[in-house]
C-alpha positions in Angstrom: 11.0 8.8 -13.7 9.6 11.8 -15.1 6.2 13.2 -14.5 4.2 16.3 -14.8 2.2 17.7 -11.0 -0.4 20.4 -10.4 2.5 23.2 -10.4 3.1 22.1 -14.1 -0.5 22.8 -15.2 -3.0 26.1 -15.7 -6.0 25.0 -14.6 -7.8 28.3 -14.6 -11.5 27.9 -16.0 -10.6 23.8 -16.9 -12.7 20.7 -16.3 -9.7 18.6 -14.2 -10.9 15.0 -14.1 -9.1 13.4 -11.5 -8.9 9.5 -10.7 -9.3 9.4 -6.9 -9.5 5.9 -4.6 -12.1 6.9 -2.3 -13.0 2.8 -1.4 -13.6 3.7 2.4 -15.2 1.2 4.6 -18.7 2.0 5.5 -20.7 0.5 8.4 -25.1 1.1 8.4 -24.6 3.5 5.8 -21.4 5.4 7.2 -17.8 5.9 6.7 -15.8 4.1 9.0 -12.3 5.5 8.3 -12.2 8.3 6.1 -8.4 8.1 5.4 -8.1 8.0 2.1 -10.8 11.1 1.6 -8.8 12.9 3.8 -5.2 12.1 1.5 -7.0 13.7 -1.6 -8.1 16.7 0.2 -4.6 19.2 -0.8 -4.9 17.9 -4.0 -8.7 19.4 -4.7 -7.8 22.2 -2.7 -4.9 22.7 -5.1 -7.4 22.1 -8.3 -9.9 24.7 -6.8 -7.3 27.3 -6.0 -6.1 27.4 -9.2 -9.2 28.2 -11.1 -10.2 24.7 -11.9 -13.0 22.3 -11.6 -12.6 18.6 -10.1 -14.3 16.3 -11.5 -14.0 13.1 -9.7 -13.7 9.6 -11.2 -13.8 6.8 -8.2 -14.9 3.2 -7.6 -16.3 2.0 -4.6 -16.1 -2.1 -3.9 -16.6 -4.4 -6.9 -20.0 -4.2 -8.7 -18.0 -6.2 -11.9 -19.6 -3.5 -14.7 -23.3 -3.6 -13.6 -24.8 -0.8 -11.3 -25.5 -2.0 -8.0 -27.3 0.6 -5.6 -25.4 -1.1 -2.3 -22.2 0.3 -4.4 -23.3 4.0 -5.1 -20.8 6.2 -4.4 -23.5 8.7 -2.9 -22.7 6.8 1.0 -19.1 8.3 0.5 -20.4 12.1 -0.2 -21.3 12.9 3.3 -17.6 12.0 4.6 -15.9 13.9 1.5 -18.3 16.9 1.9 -17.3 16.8 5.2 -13.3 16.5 4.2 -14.0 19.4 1.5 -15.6 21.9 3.4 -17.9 22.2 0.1 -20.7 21.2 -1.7 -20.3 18.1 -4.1 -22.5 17.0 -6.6 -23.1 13.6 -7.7 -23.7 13.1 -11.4 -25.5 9.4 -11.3 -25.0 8.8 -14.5 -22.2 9.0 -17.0 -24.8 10.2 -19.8 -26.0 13.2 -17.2 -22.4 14.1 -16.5 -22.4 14.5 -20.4 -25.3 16.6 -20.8 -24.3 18.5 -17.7 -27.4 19.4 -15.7 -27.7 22.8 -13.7 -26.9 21.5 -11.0 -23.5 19.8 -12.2 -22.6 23.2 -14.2 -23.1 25.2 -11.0 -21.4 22.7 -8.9 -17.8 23.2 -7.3 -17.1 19.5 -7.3 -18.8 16.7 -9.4 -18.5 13.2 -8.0 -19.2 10.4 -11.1 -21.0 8.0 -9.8 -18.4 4.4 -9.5 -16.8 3.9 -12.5 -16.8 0.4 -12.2 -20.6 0.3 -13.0 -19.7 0.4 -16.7 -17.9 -2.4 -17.9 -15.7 -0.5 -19.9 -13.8 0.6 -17.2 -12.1 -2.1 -15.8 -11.7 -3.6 -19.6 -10.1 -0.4 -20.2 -11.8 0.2 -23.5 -10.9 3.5 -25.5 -14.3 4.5 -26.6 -15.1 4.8 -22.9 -12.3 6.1 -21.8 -12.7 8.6 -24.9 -16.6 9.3 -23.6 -15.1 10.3 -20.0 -12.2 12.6 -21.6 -14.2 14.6 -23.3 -15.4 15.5 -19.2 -12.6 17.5 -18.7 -9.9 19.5 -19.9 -6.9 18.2 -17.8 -6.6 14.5 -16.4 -5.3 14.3 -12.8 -4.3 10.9 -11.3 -4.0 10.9 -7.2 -5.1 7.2 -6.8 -1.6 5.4 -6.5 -3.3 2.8 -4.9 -5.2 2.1 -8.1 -2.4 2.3 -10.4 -1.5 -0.9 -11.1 -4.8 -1.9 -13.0 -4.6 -0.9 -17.0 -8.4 0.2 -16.5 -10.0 3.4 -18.5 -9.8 5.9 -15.7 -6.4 5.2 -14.9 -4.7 4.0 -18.1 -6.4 5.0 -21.3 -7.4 8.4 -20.2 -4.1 9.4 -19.2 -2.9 9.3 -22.9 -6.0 11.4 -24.2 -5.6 15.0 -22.2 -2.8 16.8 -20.9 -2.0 14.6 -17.5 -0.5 15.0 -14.2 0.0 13.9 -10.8 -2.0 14.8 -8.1 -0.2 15.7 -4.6 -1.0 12.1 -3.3 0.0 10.5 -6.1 3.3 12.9 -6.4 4.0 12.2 -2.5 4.2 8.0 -3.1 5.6 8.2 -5.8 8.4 10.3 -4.4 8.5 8.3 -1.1 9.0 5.0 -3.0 11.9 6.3 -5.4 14.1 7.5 -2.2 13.3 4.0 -0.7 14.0 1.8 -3.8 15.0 3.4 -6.8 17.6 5.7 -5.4 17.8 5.1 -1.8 20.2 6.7 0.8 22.6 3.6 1.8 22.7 1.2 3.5 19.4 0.3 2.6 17.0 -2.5 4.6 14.0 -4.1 4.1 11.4 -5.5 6.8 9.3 -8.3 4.6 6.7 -10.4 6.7 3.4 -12.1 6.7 2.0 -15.3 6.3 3.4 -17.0 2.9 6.0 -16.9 0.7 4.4 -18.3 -2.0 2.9 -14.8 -2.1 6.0 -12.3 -1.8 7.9 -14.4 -4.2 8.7 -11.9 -6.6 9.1 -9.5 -4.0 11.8 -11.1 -2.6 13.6 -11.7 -5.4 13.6 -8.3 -6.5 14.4 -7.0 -3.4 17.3 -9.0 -2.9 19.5 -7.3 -5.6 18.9 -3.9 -4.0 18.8 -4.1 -0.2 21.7 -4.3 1.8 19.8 -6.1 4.5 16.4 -7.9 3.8 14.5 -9.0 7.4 12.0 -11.8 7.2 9.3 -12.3 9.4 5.8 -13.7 10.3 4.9 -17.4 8.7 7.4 -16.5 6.3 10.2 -17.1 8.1 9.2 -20.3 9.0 9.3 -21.6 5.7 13.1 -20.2 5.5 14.6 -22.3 8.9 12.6 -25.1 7.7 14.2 -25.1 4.2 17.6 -24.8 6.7 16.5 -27.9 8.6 14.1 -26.7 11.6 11.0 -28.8 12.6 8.6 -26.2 13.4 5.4 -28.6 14.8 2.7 -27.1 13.1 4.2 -23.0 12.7 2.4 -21.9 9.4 5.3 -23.3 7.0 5.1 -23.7 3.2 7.6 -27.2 2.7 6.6 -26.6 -1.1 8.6 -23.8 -1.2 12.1 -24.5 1.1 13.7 -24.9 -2.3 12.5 -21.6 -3.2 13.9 -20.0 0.5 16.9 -21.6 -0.4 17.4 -20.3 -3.9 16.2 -16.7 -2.5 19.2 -16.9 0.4 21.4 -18.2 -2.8 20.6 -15.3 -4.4 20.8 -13.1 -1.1 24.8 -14.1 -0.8 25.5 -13.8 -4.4 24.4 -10.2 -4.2 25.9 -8.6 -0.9 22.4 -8.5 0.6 22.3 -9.9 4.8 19.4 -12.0 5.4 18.5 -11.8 9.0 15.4 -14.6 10.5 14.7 -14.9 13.7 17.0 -16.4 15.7 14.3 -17.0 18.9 10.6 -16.3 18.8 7.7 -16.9 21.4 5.9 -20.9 20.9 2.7 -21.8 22.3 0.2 -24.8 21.9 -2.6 -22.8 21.0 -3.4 -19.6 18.8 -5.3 -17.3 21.5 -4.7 -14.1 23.2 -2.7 -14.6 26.4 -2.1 -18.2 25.2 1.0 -19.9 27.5 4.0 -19.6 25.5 7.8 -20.1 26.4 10.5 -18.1 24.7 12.9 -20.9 22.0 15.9 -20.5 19.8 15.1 -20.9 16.8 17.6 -22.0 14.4 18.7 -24.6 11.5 18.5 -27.6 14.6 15.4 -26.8 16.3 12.7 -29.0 16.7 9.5 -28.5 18.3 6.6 -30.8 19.3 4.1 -31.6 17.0 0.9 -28.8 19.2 4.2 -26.1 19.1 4.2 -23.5 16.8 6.1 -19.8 16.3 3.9 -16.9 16.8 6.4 -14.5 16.9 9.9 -13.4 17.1 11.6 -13.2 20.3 13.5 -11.1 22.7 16.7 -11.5 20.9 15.6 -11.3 17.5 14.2 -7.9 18.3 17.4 -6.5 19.9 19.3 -7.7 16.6 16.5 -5.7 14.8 17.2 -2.7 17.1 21.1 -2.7 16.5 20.6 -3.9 12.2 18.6 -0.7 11.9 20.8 1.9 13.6 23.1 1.1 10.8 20.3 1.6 8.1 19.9 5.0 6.1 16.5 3.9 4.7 14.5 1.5 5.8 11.2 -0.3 3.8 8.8 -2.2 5.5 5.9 -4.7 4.3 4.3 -7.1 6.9 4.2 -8.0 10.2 6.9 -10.0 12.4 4.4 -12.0 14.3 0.5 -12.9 14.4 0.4 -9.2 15.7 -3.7 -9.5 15.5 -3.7 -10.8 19.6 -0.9 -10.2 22.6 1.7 -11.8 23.5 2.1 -12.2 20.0 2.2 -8.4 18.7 5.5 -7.6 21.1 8.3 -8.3 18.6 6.1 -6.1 15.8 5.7 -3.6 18.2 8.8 -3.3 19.7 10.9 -2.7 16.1 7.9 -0.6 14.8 9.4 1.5 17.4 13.0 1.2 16.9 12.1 2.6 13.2 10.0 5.3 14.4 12.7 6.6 16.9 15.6 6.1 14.5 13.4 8.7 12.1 12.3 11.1 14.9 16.1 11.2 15.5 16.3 11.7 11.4 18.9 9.1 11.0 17.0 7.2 9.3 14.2 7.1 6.0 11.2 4.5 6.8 8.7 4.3 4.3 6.2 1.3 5.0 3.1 -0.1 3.0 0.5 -2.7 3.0 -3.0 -2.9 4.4 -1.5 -5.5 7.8 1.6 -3.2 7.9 -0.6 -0.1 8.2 -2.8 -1.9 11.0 0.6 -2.9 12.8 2.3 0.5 12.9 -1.4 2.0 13.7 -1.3 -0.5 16.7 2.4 -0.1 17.5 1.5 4.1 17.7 4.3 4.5 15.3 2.3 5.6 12.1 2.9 9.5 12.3 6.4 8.9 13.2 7.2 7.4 10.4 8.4 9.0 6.9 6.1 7.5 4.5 3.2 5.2 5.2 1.5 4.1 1.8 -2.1 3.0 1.9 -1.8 1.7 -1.7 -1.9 -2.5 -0.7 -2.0 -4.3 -4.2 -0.1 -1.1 -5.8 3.0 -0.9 -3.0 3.4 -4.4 -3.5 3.6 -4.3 -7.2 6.1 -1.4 -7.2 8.4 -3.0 -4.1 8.7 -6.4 -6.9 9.7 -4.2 -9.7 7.0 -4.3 -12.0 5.7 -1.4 -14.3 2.5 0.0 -12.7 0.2 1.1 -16.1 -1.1 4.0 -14.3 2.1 5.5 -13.7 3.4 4.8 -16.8 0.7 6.5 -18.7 2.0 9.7 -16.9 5.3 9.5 -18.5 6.9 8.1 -15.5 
């Protein structure tokens, strides 16, 4: 891949529009978790140190092209203000960021009001997209997370000005070519949650590159069922065993280890503290009818442990367990850790996305430790199966 970043750009006395994701959750009128204002920060700093002028292009929850006041952006301007340590100016409308008030000349940083309120945006139409180049001077992308939507502010306004990457947007996409692209071997995957019928793609790609793919969650119950298990009623997909079984056909043909849990915590009931018993879980287990899986087990975790001492990089997307209540967060917890002590000890590369993989390492206290936490969701996903994000491409990567 080959893209341009703020070192590859004079931005002295230029208009930068920049795509940022500043969707934050907001509770009576206040942000919540301010993360993602806080990850565009060095890139604005960067803008405004070089002579330039952000101009900020965001959307805030899904208003589907009409203006909705419950979606103005202004509830985010306190928190980024805040982040900034500077005045920012929202322009309410794109036809008064166009005729460019006193207040938006004058201003540091102008926030447009959430592009999603024009329908042109997410229908990624050129005449809109060419109303908002001629904003700025320079187009900046640092919303990753947004990158795999073809919409006007990430797409089509990439190929009308001189473009870049902005530090956020340089950092994941740096993070995920030394996990996938060009990874330091071996290489091992963690893939969990619920379904397969959602990671189907993902698997398949992953597969072909990994030397060792973990599955976890529901997911790996649909895998010893297509080996023969009877789970009771353990979130299972039986549409898909022939799928599990084509995906460990695959697996084989390609060098890549599959480990599943080979024991895993069973109760009767979904509830914190619920009674459980610890069972080995394998192609010949059969449960009652009231048992399910709710996580993996002591065993499985210390096979975790050892697999990932041999790792050089390590990718991880979803949970092990229903890590939501305890008991059941222990196995998530417990190789969060392994990971995150492996790369304190820089042995090994852990780069981990996905908006329940983010929760679990936050709740594991691993999420500093590790080398790369992406907060992209949709976007991570889309890059672990192998597709072309639009976004990026429109940067020349």
């Amino acid at each position: 891949m080959s893209w341009k970043t703020l070192d590859d750009m004079d931005l002295r006395g230029k208009r930068v529009l920049v795509r940022v994701d500043i969707n934050v959750p907001v509770e009576n009128g206040r942000v919540t978790d301010d993360t993602r204002i806080q990850r565009i920060v060095p890139t604005l700093h960067d803008i405004l140190d070089k002579g330039g002028k952000p101009i900020l292009l965001a959307h805030f929850g899904r208003p589907k092209g009409k203006r909705v006041q419950d979606l103005s952006l202004l509830v985010v301007k306190p928190a980024l203000e805040a982040a900034l340590g500077r005045k920012v100016v929202l322009a309410e409308t794109l036809e008064a960021a166009e005729n460019g008030t006193d207040e938006i000349a004058a201003a540091d940083v102008v926030l447009l009001e959430n592009i999603r309120f024009y329908p042109g945006e997410t229908a990624n139409d050129p005449e809109f997209a060419r109303r908002l180049s001629a904003l700025g001077d320079v187009y900046c992308n640092d919303a990753f997370s947004a990158a795999h939507r073809a919409h006007a502010s990430t797409e089509a306004l990439a190929r009308l000005l001189p473009c870049c990457a902005g530090r956020l947007m340089e950092a994941e996409l740096s993070a995920l070519e030394a996990a996938l692209a060009k990874p330091e071997r071996p290489v091992g995957a963690v893939v969990g949650g619920a379904k397969v019928s959602t990671k189907i793609e993902l698997l398949e790609n992953l597969v072909n590159r990994l030397d060792l793919l973990v599955i976890g969650g529901g997911m790996a119950n649909t895998f010893l069922g297509a080996m023969g298990a009877q789970l009771g009623k353990s979130l299972s997909e039986p549409d898909f065993f022939e799928t599990a079984k084509d995906i460990m056909k695959q697996a084989d043909q390609a060098g890549c280890r599959v480990l599943l849990p080979v024991d895993g915590l069973v109760a009767r009931e979904f509830a914190a503290g619920a009674e459980h018993e610890i069972v080995e879980l394998g192609a010949k287990t059969v449960l009652d009818d009231d048992q399910m899986v709710l996580d993996a087990g002591p065993l499985t975790v210390t096979l975790l442990e050892d697999a990932f001492a041999g790792l050089k990089t390590l990718i991880w997307n979803g949970p092990l367990g229903a890590f939501e209540i305890a008991p059941f967060d222990t196995a998530t917890v417990a190789a969060a850790q392994a990971a995150a002590r492996l790369t304190r000890e820089a042995t090994l590369i852990s780069v981990a996305g996905g908006g329940d993989t983010v929760s679990a390492l936050n709740k594991a206290g691993v999420a500093d430790d590790f080398t790369y936490i992406s907060t992209a969701g949709g976007a991570f996903l889309e890059w672990m199966e192998g597709k072309t994000l639009p976004g990026v491409a429109a940067l020349g990567g």
